[in-house]
C-alpha positions in Angstrom: -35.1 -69.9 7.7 -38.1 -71.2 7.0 -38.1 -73.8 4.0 -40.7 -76.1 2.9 -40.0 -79.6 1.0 -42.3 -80.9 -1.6 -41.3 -84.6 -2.8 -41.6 -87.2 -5.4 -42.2 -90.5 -3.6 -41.7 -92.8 -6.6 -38.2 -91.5 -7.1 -35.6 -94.1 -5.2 -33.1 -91.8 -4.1 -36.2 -89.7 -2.3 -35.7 -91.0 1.5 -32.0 -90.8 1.1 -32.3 -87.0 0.2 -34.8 -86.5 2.7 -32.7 -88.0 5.2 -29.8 -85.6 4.6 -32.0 -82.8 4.3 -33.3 -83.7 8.2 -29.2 -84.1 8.8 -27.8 -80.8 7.6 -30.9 -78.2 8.8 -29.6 -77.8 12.3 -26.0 -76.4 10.8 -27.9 -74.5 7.7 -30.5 -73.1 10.1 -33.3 -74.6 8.2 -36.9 -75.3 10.3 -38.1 -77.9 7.8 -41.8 -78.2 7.0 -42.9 -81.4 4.3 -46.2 -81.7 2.5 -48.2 -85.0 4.1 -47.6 -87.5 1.0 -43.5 -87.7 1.8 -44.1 -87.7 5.7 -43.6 -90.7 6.2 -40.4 -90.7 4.4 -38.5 -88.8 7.0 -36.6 -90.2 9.7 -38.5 -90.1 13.0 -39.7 -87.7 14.1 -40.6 -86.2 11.0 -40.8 -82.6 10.4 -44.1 -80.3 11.1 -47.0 -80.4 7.9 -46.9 -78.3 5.0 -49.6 -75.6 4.9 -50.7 -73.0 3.8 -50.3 -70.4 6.5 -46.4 -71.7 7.0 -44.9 -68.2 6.0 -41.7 -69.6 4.2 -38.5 -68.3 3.0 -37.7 -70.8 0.3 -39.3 -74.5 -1.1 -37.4 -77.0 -2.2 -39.1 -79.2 -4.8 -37.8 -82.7 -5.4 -38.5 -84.9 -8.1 -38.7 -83.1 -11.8 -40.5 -80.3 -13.6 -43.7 -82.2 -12.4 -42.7 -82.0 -8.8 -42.3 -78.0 -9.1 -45.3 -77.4 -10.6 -47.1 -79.1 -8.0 -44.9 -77.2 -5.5 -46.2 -73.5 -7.2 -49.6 -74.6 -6.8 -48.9 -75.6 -3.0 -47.6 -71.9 -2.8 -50.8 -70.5 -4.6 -49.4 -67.2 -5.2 -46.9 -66.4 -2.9 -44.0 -65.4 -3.1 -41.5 -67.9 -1.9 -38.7 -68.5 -4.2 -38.6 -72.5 -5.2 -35.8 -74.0 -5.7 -35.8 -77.5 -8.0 -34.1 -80.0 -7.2 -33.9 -82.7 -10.5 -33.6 -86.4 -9.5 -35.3 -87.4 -12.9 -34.1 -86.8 -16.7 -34.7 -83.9 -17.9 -35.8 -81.4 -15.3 -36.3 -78.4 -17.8 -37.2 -76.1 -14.8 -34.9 -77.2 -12.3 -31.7 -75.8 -11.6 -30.1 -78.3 -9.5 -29.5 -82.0 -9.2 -29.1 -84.8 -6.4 -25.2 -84.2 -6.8 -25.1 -80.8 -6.7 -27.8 -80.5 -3.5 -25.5 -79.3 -0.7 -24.0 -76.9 -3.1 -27.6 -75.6 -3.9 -28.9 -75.2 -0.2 -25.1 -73.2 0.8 -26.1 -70.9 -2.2 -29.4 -70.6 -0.2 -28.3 -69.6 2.8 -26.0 -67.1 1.2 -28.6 -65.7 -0.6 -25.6 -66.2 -3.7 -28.4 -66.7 -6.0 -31.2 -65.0 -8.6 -35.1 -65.4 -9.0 -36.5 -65.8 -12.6 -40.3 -64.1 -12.3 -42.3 -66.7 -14.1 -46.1 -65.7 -15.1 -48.3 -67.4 -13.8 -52.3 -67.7 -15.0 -55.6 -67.7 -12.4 -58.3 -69.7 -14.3 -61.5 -69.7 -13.4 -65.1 -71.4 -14.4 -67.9 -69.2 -14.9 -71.4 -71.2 -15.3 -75.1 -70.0 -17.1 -75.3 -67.7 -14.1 -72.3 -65.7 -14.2 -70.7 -67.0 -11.3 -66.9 -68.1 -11.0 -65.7 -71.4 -9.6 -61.7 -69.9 -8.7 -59.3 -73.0 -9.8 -55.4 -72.9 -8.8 -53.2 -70.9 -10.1 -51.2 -72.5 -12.9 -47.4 -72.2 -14.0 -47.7 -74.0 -17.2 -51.6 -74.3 -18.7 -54.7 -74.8 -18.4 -56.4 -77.3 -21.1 -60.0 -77.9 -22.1 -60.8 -81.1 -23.5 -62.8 -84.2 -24.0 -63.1 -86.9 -21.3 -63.3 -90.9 -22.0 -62.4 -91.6 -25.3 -60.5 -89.2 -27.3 -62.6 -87.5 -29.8 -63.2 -84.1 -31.6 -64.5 -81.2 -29.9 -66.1 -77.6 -30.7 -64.8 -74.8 -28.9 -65.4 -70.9 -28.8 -62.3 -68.9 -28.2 -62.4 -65.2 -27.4 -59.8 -62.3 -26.0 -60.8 -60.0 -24.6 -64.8 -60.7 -25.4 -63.7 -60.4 -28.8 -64.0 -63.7 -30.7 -61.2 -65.4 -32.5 -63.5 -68.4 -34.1 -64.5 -71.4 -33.4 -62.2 -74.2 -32.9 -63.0 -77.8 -34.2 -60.0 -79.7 -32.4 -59.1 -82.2 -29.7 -58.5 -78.8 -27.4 -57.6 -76.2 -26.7 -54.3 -75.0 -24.4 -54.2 -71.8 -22.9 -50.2 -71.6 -21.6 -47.8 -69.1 -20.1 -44.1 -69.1 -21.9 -43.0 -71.6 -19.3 -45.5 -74.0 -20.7 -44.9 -72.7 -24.0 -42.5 -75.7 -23.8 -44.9 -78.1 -22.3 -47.5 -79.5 -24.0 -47.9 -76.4 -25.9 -44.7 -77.5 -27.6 -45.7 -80.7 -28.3 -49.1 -79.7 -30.0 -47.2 -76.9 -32.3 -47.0 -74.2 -30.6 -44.2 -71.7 -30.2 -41.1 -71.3 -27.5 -41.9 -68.3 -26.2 -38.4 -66.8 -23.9 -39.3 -66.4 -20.6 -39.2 -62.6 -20.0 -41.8 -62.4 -22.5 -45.8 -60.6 -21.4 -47.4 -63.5 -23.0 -50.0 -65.9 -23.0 -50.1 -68.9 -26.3 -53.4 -70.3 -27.4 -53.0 -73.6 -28.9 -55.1 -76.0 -30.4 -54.5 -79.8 -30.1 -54.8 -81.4 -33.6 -57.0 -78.9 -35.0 -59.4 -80.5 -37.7 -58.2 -77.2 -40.1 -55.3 -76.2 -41.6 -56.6 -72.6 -41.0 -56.1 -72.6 -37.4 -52.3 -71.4 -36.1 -51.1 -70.9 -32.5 -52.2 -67.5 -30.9 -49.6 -65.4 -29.0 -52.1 -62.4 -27.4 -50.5 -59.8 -24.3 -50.4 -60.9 -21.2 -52.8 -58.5 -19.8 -55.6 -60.0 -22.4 -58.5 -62.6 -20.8 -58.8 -65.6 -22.7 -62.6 -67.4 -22.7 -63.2 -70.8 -23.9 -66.4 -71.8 -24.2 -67.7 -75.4 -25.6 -70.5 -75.2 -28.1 -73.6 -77.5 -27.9 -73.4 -80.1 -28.7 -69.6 -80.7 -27.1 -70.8 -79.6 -24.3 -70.8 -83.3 -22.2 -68.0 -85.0 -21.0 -65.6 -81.9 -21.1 -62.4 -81.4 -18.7 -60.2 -78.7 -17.8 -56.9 -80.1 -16.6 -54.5 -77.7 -14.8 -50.7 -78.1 -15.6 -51.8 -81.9 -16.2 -52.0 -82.9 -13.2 -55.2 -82.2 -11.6 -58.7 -80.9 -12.9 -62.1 -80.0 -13.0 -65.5 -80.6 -15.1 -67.5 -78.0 -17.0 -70.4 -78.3 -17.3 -72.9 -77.7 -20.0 -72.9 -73.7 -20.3 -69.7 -73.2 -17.9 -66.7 -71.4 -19.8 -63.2 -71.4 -18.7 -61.6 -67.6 -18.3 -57.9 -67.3 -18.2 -56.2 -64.4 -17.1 -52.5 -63.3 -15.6 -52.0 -63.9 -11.7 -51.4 -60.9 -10.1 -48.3 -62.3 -8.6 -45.6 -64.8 -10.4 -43.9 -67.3 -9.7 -40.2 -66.7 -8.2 -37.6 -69.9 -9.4 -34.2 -69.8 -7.9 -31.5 -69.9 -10.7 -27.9 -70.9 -9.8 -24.9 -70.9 -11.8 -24.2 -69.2 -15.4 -26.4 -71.4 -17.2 -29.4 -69.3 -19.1 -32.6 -70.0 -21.0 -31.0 -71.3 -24.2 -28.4 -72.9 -22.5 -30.8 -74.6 -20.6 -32.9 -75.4 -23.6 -29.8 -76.6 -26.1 -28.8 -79.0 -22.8 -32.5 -80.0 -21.9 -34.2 -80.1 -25.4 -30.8 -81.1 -27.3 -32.2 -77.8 -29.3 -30.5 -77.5 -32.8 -28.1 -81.1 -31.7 -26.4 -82.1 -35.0 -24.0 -84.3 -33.3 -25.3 -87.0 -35.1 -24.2 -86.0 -38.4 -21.5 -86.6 -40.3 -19.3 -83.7 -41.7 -19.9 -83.1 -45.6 
């Protein structure tokens, strides 16, 4: 079995982990292949490079929901199963911990456990002449706004070609229902469950009280387009952690990958148990009883 490992190098317990991982693959069957940041992590020698023709059977992401999302994006579309390994606090998207690790990777090698088919979203930048820049494809969002100092922007927003308005805000976030509780979340947007054919368009501190989150089909294209003058200093960032500029006249086009994102799920735990636990989603354990 073929598994990849995508790592966290700031967490302590990393090299320990790794170190076991290295121990336990000849008895699980595993050929072991790292991504170059945590290669020189492993004991000596250190398992064969991470790329992108390795034809894998499983990746093991570990660190948190930070970790995984970079570990989709190594996977660009394929479709590997990943299973997350949290060694951090909340780990929203993970399904195991450092604890439960050797239970995790016997489940593996049983096959004793289920894929969740996360949506994914293949944004791309399309400049004055029509042509697209492709950008990775994103679990969470993709987010248009200002660069330097934090300050208002303009933004067209259409589905479909059909415009919804303009936007006078700090950005804009075009997520998938997994980062419907990401950043999306945090700027007022709506939970939306996982099985749902989704995408959310939220704005970030919108200068209106007119302007509400968007929930549009999954199958729409969503364009956002700066308006002159916002058009300098303008990022996309891509599940926040890397990016791009646009330039004056470029617009951002999101649409649905064609294939999703496959997370391993073990044990009975489900979305809103995961979300009650992870979130502490309707906790009144701080009250009193009238």
């Amino acid at each position: 079995m073929n598994v990849g490992v995508v790592g966290n190098p700031t967490y302590r317990d990393l090299k320990t982990i790794l170190a076991h991982l290295a121990q336990v693959a000849p008895r699980l069957g595993f050929t072991i292949f790292t991504e170059q940041r945590i290669g020189g992590l492993w004991p000596e020698p250190p398992p064969p490079s991470l790329t992108q023709s390795a034809q894998l059977d499983c990746l093991i992401t570990l660190g948190g929901d930070g970790t995984l999302l970079r570990g989709a994006r190594t996977l660009n579309g394929a479709a590997t199963p990943i299973l997350g390994v949290n060694l951090g606090r909340v780990g929203f998207l993970t399904t195991a911990g450092s604890q439960t690790l050797d239970w995790a990777l016997d489940a593996i090698v049983r096959g004793a456990f289920v894929t969740e088919s996360r949506l994914a979203l293949e944004p791309c930048i399309v400049d004055q002449r029509g042509e697209c820049r492709p950008e990775p494809v994103v679990l969470n969002d993709a987010v248009v706004h200002k660069g330097g100092v934090a300050r208002v922007i303009r933004l067209r927003v259409a589905v479909d070609g059909e415009e919804v308005g303009q936007y006078s805000a700090d950005g804009i976030i075009v997520a998938t229902p997994t980062g419907s509780t990401a950043y999306s979340l945090s700027a007022g947007g709506p939970i939306v469950v996982p099985g749902v054919d989704a995408i959310v368009v939220t704005g970030i501190c919108p200068h209106t009280l007119a302007v509400r989150p968007l929930v549009v089909p999954s199958h729409a294209q969503v364009a956002v387009e700066p308006i002159p003058p916002w058009t300098e200093d303008v990022l996309v960032s891509f599940d926040g952690q890397v990016g791009t500029t646009m330039q004056p006249g470029d617009r951002l086009l999101v649409k649905r990958a064609d294939r999703p994102v496959r997370l391993v799920r073990l044990g009975p735990d489900g979305f809103f148990a995961r979300m009650r636990k992870k979130l502490q989603w309707g906790d009144l354990s701080d009250r009193e009883r009238d």
